[in-house]
N, C-alpha and C positions, 0 to 999 in steps of 0.2 A: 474412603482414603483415595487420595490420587492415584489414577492409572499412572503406567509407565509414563515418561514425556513424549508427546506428537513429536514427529517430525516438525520443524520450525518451517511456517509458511510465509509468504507474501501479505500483508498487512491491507486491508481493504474494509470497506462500508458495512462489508457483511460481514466480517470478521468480527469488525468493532461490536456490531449490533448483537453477535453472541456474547460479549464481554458482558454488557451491560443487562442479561436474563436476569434471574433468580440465582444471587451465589450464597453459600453456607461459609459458616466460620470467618475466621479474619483472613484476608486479602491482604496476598502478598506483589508486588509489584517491582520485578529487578530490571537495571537498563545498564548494559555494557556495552561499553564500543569495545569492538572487533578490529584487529590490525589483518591486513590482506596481504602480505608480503614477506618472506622469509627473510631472519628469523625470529619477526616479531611475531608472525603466527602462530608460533607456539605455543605462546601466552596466552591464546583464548581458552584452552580449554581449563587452564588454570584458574583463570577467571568465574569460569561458571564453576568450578570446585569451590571457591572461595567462597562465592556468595553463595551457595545452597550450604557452606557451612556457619555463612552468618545468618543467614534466614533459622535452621533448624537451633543454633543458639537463642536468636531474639525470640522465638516458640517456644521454648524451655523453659525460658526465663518468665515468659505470658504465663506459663502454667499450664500450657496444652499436655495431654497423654503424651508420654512417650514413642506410643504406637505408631499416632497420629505427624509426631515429629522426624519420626524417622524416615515413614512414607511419602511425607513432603519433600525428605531431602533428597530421597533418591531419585526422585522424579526430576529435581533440577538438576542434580547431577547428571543424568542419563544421555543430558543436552551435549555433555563436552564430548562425548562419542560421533555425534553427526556429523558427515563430511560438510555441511553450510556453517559449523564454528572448529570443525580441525583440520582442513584442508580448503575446503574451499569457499571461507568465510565472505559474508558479506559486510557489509559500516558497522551494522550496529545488531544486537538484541533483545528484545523486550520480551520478559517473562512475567504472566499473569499466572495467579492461583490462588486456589479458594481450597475449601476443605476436599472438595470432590474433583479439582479435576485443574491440568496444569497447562496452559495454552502458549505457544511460544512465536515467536513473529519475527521474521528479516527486515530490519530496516537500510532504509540506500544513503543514511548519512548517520556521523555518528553520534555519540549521545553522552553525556556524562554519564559516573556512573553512578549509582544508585539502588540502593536497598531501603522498600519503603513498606513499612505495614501497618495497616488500619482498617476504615471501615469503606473506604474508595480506593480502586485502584489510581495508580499515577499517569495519565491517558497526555498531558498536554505533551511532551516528548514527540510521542508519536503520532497523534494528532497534525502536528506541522509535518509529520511525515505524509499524511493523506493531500495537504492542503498549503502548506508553504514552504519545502524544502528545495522544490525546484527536479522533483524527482520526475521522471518520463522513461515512456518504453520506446522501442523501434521491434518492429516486427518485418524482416526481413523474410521473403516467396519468391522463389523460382520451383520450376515443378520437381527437382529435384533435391530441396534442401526448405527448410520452414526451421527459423529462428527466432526466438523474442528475445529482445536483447531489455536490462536496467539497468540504468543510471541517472545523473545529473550533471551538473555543472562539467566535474572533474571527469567524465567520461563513461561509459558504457564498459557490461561485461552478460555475459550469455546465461539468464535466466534456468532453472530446469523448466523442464519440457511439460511436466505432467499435464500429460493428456493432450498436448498438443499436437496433430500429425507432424509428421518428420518428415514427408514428403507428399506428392501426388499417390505415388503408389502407395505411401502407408494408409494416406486419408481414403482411397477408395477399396484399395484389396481386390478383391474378386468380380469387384464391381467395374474395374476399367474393361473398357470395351476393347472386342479380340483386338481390330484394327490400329486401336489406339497403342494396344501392346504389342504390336508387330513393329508399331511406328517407332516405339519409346525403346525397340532392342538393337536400331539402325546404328547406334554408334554414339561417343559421347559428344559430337557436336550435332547432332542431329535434331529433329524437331523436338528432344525433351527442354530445349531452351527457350522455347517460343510457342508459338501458335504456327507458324508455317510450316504446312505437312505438302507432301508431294503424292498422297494416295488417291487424288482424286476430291470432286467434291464429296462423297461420300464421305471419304478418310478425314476432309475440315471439317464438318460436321459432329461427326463422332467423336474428332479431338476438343470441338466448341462446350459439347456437352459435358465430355469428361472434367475441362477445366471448370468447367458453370460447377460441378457436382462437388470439385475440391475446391472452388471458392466456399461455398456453401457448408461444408465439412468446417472447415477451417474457421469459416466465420461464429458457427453454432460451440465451438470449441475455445474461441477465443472471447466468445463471450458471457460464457461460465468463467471461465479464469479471471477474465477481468471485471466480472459485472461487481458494481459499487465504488471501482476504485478510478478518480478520477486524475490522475496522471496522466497526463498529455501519449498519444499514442502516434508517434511518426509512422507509416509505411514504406517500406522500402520493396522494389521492386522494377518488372519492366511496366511498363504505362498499362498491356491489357489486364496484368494484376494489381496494378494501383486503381483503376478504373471499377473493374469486378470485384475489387476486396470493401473496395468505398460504396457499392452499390448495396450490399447486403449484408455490414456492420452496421448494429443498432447500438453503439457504443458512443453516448457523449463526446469522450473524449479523445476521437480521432481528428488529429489536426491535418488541416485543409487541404495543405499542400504535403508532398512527401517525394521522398530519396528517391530518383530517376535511376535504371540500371539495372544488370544485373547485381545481385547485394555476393551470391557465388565469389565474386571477385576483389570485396570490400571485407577487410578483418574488423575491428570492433571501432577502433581508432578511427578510420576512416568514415566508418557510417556517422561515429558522434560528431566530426568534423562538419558535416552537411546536415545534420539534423537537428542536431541543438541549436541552430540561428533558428529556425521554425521553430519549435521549442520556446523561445525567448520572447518570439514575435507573440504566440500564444498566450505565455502569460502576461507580460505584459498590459493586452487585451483585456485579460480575467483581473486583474488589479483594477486596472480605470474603471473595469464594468462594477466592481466588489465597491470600489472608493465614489462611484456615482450615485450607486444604491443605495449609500448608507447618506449621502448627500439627499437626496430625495425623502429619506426617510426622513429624516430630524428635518427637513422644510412640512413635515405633514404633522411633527410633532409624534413621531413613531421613534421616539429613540430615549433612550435614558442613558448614563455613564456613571449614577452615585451610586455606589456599592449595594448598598440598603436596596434603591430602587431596581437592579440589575436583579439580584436578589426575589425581592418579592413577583417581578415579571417572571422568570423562568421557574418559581415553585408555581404559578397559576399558569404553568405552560402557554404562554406566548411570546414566546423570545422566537424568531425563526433563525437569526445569525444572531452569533454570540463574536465577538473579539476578545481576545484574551492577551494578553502581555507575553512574549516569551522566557522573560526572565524576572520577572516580578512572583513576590510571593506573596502572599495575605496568610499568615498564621490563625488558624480558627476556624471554623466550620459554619454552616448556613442554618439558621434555625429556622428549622419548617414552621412551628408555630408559631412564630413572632413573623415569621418573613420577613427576615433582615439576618445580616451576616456578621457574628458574633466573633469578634477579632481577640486572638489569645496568643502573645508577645513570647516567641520561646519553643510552642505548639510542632509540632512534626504532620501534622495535620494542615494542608491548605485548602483555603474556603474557592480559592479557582479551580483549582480540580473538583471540587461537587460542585460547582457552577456549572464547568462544563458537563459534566455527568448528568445531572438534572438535566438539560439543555435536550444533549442526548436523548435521553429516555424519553423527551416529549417531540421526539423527532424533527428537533429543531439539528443548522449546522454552526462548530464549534471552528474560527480560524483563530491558529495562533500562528502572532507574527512576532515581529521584532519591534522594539519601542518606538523606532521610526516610522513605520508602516500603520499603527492604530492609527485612528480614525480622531481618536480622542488622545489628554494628556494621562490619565487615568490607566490603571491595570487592567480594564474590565467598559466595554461597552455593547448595549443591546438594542439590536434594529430590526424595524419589520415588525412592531410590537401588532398584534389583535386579539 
């Protein structure tokens, strides 16, 4: 039976990749947008009341145990307690569950809603959350303050922290050196804003180190958090932390250029102001390079768009990108033994969702766009075939 419900996390590559394990029973997949502002936010927790009492109806009605419907719903219910849907909601969120166990995700845009149960979860929703929504972080460093800030288009707000240091002195503790903590107790404009100490070369030295050692902290912490998700990552900072933070992040998705300053000085509004043009420049970028590749492909003859064909490539796992429609539905599911995709008019079941699921599981990647943006006229195209 499902544990309590997790805490709802941050939505990423490695997240996804738990989704797609080994799950029991029927799969349940909820998508609510979240209102952030009083006193529409009230309404979220209502929300997720509502649909753990449609979910444990439409189980009932399946003919599942009672036992088992119950412990379902508590577990979705459990969600409308969490300060990320009754206080301090984020766009949207995505509830995954299976017989054993209940996964829950922050999305940074919002989502129809949706109560969906069968033999796949409903992944394209969130999907354009990893890859076309236009989502990105900014990670704001001065030695006294360490922030990651999410959002998009519409603006930035202050991620939680978990596990990120909170400062110089949280990331080091015991480890900063006496000198450096004699320097860093001189006062609040003092050398905790910079690099320029007055104790000598000895005292720059041992300040050089200490910051090398919270770069380094900082960096090995940020990229547990963020490893798999590839959201554009602005930095903000003065130049010798833009410099030291870019020299030992091994994170794709750090963009090029970033927010000069101290960020101390800058509230959320402001960072997004000067960070989202980069941002933009970046994707951008990743579109032409995305719309080239699949150019190159279908001139090699690596590409298919007829359903059937899209179909039989990614049951023999060689699809590497998938396109997907974002508002397109196909009624019907993917028949493995035929290898073609069996269209049923009516269906609650879509064959693009196990398209991309398949896809998935053969460690190919899944973008869903907008109808403008495919590559093809079609719901459904596959490039990079081998």
């Amino acid at each position: 039976m499902p544990a309590p419900a997790p805490t709802p996390r941050a939505l990423s590559r490695a997240a996804l990749s738990e989704l797609l394990q080994r799950r029991e029973g029927t799969l349940v997949s909820i998508h609510l947008p979240l209102d952030r502002s009083f006193p529409e936010a009230q309404q979220n927790p209502v929300r997720v009341r509502d649909a753990a009492r449609e979910v444990a109806q439409r189980l009932a009605a399946a003919g599942l145990p009672a036992a088992e419907v119950e412990a379902r719903r508590a577990s979705i219910e459990a969600l409308a307690q969490h300060d990320s849907v009754a206080k301090h909601p984020a766009d949207g969120l995505a509830v995954f569950q299976d017989r054993e166990q209940t996964r829950a995700f922050l999305l940074s845009q919002r989502v129809p809603q949706r109560v969906v149960l069968g033999d796949t979860f409903l992944l394209r929703p969130v999907l354009r959350g990893l890859h076309g929504d236009r989502r990105y972080h900014v990670l704001a460093v001065s030695l006294k303050r360490v922030a990651l800030y999410e959002g998009d288009a519409r603006g930035l707000s202050e991620a939680p922290r978990n596990g990120l240091p909170a400062s110089l002195e949280d990331a080091l503790g015991s480890e900063v050196t006496e000198k450096e903590l004699r320097l860093r107790m001189g006062g609040r404009s003092g050398p905790a804003q910079g690099y320029a100490t007055h104790g000598g070369d000895s005292a720059r030295e041992e300040h050089k180190l200490d910051v090398d050692r919270f770069h380094h902290a900082l960096a090995v912490a940020l990229e547990g958090r963020l490893r798999g998700d590839d959201a554009p990552l602005v930095l903000a900072g003065d130049a010798p932390h833009l410099s030291g933070l870019r020299a030992m992040l091994r994170l794709p998705a750090v963009v090029a250029d970033g927010v000069a300053g101290n960020p101390d000085r800058r509230g959320a509004a402001e960072l997004h102001a000067h960070a989202w043009p980069l941002v933009e420049r970046t994707l951008a970028a990743r579109d032409a390079e995305l719309a080239a590749a699949f150019e190159r492909s279908r001139n090699h003859g690596k590409t298919v768009d007829v359903l059937d064909d899209v179909a039989a490539a990614a049951l023999g796992g060689r699809v590497r990108r998938l396109w997907l429609a974002q508002d397109r539905r196909v009624p019907g599911r993917v028949d493995a033994a035929a290898g073609r995709v069996l269209e049923e008019p009516g269906a609650e079941a879509d064959a693009l969702e196990e398209l991309a699921e398949i896809v998935l599981r053969h460690r190919g990647e899944v973008y869903v766009v907008e109808a403008g943006r495919m590559p093809v006229r079609g719901p459904a195209a596959a490039a990079e075939l081998h």
